[in-house]
N, C-alpha and C positions, 0 to 999 in steps of 0.2 A: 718464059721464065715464071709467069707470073704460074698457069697451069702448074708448072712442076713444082712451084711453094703449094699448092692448094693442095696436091696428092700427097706430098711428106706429112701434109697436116690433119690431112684424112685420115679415117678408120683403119685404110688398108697400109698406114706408113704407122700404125700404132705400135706401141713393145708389147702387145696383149696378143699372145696369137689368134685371130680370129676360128680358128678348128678348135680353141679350147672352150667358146663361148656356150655353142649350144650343148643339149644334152649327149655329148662324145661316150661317155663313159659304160661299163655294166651294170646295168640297175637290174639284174638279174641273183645277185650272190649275196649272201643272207647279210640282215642288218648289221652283225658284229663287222662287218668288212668297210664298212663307210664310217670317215667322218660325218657326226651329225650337228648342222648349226643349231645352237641350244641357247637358253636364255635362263639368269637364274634372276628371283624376284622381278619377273615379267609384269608384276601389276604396278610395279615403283615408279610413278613420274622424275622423283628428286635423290636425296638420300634416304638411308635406312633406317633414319632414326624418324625423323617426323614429318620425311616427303610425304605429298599427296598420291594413293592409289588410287589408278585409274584404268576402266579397260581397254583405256584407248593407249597403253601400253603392250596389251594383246594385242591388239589390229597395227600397231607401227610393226610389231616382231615378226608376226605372220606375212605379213607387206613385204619386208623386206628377206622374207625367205626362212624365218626362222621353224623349226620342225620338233620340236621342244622345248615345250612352257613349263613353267612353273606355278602351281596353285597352291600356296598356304591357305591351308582351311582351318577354319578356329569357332566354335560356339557362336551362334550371333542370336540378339533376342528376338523374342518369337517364334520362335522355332528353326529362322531360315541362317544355314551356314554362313560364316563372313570371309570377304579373302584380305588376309593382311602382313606386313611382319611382324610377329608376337613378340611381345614383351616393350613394343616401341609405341611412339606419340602418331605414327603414320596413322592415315583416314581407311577408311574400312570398305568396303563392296558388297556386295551381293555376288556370292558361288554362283545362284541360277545364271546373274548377269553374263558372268566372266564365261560359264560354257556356252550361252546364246549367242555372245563374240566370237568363240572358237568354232561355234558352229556353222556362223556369217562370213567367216574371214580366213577359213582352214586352209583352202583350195584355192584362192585367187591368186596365188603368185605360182603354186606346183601344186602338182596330185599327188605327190607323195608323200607318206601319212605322218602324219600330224600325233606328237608322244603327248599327253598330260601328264606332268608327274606331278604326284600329287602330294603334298606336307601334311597330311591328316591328324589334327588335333583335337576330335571333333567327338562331342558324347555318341553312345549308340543310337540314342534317336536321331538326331542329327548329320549323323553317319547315313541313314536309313532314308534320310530329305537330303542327301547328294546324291545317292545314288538312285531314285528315283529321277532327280533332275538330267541326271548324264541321262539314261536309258530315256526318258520324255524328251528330251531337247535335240540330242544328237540322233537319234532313231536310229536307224540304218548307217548313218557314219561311222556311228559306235561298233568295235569288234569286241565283241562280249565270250565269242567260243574259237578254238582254234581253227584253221581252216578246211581242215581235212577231219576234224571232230578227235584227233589222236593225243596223246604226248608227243610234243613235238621232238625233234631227235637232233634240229638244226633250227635256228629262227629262221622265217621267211625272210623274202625277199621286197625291197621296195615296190617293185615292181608289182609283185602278187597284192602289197599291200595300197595298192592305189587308191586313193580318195578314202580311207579308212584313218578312226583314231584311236589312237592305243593307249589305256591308263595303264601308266606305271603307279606302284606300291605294293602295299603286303597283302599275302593271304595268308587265312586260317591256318593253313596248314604249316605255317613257318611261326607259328607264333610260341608254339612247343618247345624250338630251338630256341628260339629269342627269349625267354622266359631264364635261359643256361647258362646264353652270352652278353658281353657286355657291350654296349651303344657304344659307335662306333668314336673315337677321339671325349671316353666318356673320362669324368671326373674319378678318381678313386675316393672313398665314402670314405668320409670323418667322423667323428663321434654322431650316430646319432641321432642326439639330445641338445646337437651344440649349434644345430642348423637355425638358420633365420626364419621366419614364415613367411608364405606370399600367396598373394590371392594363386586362386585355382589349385593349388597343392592341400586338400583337406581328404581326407578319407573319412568316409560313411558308413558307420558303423550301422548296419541292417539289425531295426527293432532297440534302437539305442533311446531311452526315452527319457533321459534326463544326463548333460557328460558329467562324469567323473572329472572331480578336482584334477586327478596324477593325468586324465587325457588332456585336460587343455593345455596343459602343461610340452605333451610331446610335439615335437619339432615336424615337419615334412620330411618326407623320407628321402629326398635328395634335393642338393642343391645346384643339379644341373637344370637352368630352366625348361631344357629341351623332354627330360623327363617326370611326368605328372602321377599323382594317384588318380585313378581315374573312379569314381562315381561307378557301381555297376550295382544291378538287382542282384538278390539273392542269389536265382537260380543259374547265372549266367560265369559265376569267376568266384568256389568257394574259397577260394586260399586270399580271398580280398575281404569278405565279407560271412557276416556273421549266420550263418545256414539252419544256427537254434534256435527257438525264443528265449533265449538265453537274455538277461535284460542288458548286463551290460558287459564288456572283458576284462581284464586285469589289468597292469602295467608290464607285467612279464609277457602275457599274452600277444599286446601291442608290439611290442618289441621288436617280439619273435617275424608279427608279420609285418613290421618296416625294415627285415632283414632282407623280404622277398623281391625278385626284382620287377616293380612295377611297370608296364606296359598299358597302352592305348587299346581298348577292348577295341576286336575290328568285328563289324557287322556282316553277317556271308551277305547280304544284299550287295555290298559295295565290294567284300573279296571275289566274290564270282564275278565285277568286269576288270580285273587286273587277269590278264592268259598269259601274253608272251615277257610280260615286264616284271617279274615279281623281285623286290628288293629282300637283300637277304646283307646279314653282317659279314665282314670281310675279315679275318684271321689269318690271312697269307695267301701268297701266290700259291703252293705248295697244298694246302687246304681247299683254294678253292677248286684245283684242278682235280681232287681227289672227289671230295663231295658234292658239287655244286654241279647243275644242269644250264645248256644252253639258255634257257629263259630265266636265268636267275644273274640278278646284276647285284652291284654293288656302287656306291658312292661314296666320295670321299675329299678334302679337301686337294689342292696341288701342289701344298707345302706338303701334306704328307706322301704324295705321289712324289715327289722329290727324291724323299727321303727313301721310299719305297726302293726306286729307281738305283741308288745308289748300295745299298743294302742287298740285295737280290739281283738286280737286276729286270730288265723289262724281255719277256719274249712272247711270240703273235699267240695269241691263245687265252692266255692267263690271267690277261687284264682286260675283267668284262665289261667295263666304262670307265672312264674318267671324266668328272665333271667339275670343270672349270671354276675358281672361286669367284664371287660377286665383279673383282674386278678385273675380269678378264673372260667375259660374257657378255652377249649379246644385253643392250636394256639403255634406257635413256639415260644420258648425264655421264654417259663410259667413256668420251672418246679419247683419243690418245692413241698410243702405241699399240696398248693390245688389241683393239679394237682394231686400227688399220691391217693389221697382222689378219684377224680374225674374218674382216669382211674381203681380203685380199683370197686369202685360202678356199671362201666358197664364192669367188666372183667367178668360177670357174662351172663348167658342167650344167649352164641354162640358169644359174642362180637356184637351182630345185633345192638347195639344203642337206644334199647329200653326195659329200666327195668318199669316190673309191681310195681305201690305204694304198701303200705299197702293197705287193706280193710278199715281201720279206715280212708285214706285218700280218698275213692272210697267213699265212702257210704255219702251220703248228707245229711244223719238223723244224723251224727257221731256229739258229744261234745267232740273228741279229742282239747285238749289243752296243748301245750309243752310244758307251762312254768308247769301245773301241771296237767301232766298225773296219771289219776286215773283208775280202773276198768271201761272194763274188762283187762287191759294191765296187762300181769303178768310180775313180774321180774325176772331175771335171774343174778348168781351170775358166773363169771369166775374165773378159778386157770390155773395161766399159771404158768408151773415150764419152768424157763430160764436153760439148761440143760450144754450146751455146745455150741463153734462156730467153724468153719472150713474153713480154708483158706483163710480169711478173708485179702482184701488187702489193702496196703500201701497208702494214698489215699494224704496228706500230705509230699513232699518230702524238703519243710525246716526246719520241726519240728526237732529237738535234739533226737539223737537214729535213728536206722531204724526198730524197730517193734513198732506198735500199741497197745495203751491200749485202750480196746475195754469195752466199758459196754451197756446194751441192754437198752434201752427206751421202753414202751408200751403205745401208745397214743387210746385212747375211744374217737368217735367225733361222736353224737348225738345231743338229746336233751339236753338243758342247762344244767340238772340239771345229765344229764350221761358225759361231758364231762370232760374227767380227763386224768392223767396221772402219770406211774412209773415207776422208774428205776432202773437196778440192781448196785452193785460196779462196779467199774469197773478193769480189771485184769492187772496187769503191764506185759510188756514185752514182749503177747505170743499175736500174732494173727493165729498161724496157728491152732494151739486145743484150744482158753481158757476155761477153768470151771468154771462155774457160781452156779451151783445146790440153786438158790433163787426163791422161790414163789414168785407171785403177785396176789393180789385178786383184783377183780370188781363188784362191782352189778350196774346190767345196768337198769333201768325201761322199755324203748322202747327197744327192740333188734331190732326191724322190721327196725329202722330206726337208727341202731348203724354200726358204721365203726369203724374197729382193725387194728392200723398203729403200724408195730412192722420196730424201728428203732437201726441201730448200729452207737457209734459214737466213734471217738479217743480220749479219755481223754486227755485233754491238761490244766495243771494247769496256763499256761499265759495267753490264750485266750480264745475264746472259742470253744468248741470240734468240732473235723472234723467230718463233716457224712463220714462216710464209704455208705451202703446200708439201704437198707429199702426196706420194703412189706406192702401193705394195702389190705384189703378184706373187705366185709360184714361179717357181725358180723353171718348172719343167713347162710352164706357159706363157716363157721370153722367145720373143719375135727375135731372130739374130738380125744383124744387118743399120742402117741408119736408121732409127724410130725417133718418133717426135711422145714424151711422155707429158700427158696431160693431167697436170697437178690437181688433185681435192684440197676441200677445206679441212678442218680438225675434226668436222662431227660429217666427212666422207662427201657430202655436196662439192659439186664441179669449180672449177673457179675459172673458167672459159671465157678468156682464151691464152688465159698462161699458162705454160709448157716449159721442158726444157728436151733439147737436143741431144741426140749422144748414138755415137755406135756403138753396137752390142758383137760380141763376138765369143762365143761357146767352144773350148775345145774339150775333148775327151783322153783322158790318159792312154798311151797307149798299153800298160801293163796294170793290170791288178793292180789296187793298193792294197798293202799287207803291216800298214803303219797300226 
């Protein structure tokens, strides 16, 4: 007996399909095919206002599998760039530091390459001392040309791109268009004359040698902090700067050019190492599929991918990234739900940081549609019998009593119309055995794109329940049969050797859904 408790409680009695762990998948089919685990504001120890940055925010993300970092780069003095979040009380780095971490720490969990994307706010000299640091520091990591030396026609593949790091951001060559269209989720311009002033928004008037009353007077050209006038020489951006020796301009003159749309001068040193990532403004699905090339992405918040999603519609092609808001992203101080979600989705596949989509999201002929997935998607119906828990700990030490009423939660997070949730009674008094023996049923439509977040909580009739643990998985990486699930803590660490029990049982429709 005792043997048969030790193999329920083994690896091989898990709900985690052990064929799902290691590298199963094709790491052969171009980057747009994979989930990629990403991180935004990677250098944040705390919050965003006046946490501490630190690179030891790189080395936890890369550790734990992450494949896309984040560097906000900003002016710093002396010459050397600093990484931080602009406009907030947060402590500040060294760029060289933060790529000599990427460089120590890219490859020790997966060989699979490693994105910078980069937040470049940063003058042209400055510009000119990161991109010397990438190319000095990362040497041969760095892919600086494409592989085959062509226009690519497809992005590579992880696989191709083993132990390689790729900077994502802008080139030269996009800056023409950008100069036409407007930042993405940008402010529309008010008077103006009627704007605030704030450091770094000054424009430099080239051979200005005393200001004009009516200039000090004029406001910054915009009040989005994300866009600056940027400082440039003469000969580099005439439509910014004064190209006569002309001594000083007018008030009409000024005017005219805080009407233009100001832009981040990019330096070809740093646009020649962006190849396969170049960031470009988003103006529709419909737009981008018409102009825009494989290596050309776009970003954007996931309210407005929401909004997107409902509006148009989502199909496999069209949407060349999506990147996750701050709090539903890899980074210390996240954990919770979307985090469980998020480390559940890449526990799979060797932890390498890169899950294959669905087919329906590969295939560019696809009429997948979430809000109403039809054939060929078949459905698939769950019976999870809630069995028993074990050991299960005190998690709450002002609550009234010292043992836990524990009851199980089963959360479904998919498509709209699969997310749901259920949960059992809950049992007074026992957290080291309780008994549940309660079914829960599900019919899920997508499985391909369902996550199984099985939660325990302390029943608490004044407040609301304490979590104890929780486990998430893919929905297509559940063990059928009697599994013993071994609960984490809130920030994903093991809490061993509590568990709880339960049969899993997966059926498949036998007709099409056509709902």
């Amino acid at each position: 007996l005792d043997g048969f408790l030790s193999y329920l409680c083994s690896k091989d009695g898990d709900i985690f399909n052990p064929a799902c762990l290691p590298i199963y998948q094709d790491m052969t089919q171009p980057l747009s095919h994979y989930f990629i685990n990403s991180s935004h504001n990677t250098y944040l120890m705390r919050d965003q206002l006046c946490g501490q940055s630190s690179v030891e925010g790189y080395i936890w993300a890369l550790k734990q599998g992450c494949r896309c970092v984040e560097v906000d780069v900003w002016d710093g003095p002396s010459g050397e760039p600093v990484v931080y979040h602009g406009h907030t009380l947060t402590s500040r780095i060294l760029f060289k530091d933060v790529v000599a971490t990427v460089a120590q720490y890219a490859f020790q969990t997966s060989d699979y390459p490693v994105i910078l994307s980069l937040e470049n706010h940063c003058s042209w000299e400055q510009q000119e001392t990161m991109a010397r640091h990438l190319t000095e520091i990362l040497g041969e990591q760095l892919l600086n040309t494409t592989l085959d030396g062509l226009l690519p026609t497809q992005l590579p593949s992880p696989e191709e791109l083993r132990r390689k790091i790729l900077v994502k951001g802008k080139k030269l060559d996009a800056l023409e268009e950008d100069l036409k269209d407007e930042e993405e989720e940008e402010e529309e311009p008010d008077s103006e004359l009627e704007r605030q002033p704030e450091s770094e928004s000054v424009l430099e008037y080239q051979y200005e040698t005393e200001p004009k009353p009516e200039l000090q007077k004029l406001r910054p050209l915009s009040k989005d902090k994300k866009e600056k006038v940027v400082t440039c020489p003469s000969f580099c951006l005439p439509i910014c700067c004064q190209t006569t020796a002309q001594a000083s301009i007018s008030k009409s003159e000024a005017l005219l050019l805080s009407q233009q749309k100001s832009k981040v001068i990019l330096c070809p040193a740093l646009s020649d190492l962006v190849v396969y990532l170049k960031t470009v403004s988003f103006h529709g699905f419909t737009h981008s599929k018409e102009h825009y090339h494989c290596y050309e992405i776009s970003s954007f918040s996931e309210t407005k991918a929401r909004r997107l999603v409902k509006e148009a519609g989502l199909w496999a092609g069209e949407m060349k990234e999506l990147r996750n808001s701050s709090e539903q992203v890899r980074g210390r101080g996240t954990a919770g739900l979307e985090m469980d979600i998020y480390d559940g989705l890449f526990r799979q596949n060797g932890g390498c940081g890169y899950v294959l989509k669905p087919d329906f999201l590969c295939d560019a002929q696809s009429s997948f549609y979430p809000e109403r997935p039809i054939s060929p998607f078949k459905a698939q119906t769950l019976l999870i019998q809630v069995i028993s828990g074990q050991q299960l700990p005190k998690v709450n030490k002002t609550k009234e009593g010292s043992i836990v009423d524990p009851l199980v939660r089963v959360q479904i997070f998919g498509v709209r119309l699969d997310t749901t949730r259920q949960e059992t009674n809950y049992v007074q008094n026992n957290g080291f055995n309780p008994y549940w023996g309660q079914t829960l049923c599900f019919r899920v439509l997508v499985p391909e794109l369902a996550m199984v977040r099985f939660v325990v909580k302390d029943y608490n009739w004044k407040s609301r329940n304490d979590f104890i643990g929780q486990y998430t998985l893919p929905w297509t990486c559940m063990q059928q049969g009697y599994r013993h699930i071994h609960l984490l803590s809130k920030d994903g660490t093991s809490l061993h050797p509590a568990s709880i029990f339960v049969y899993i049982c997966i059926r498949e429709d036998l007709e099409e859904d056509e709902s």
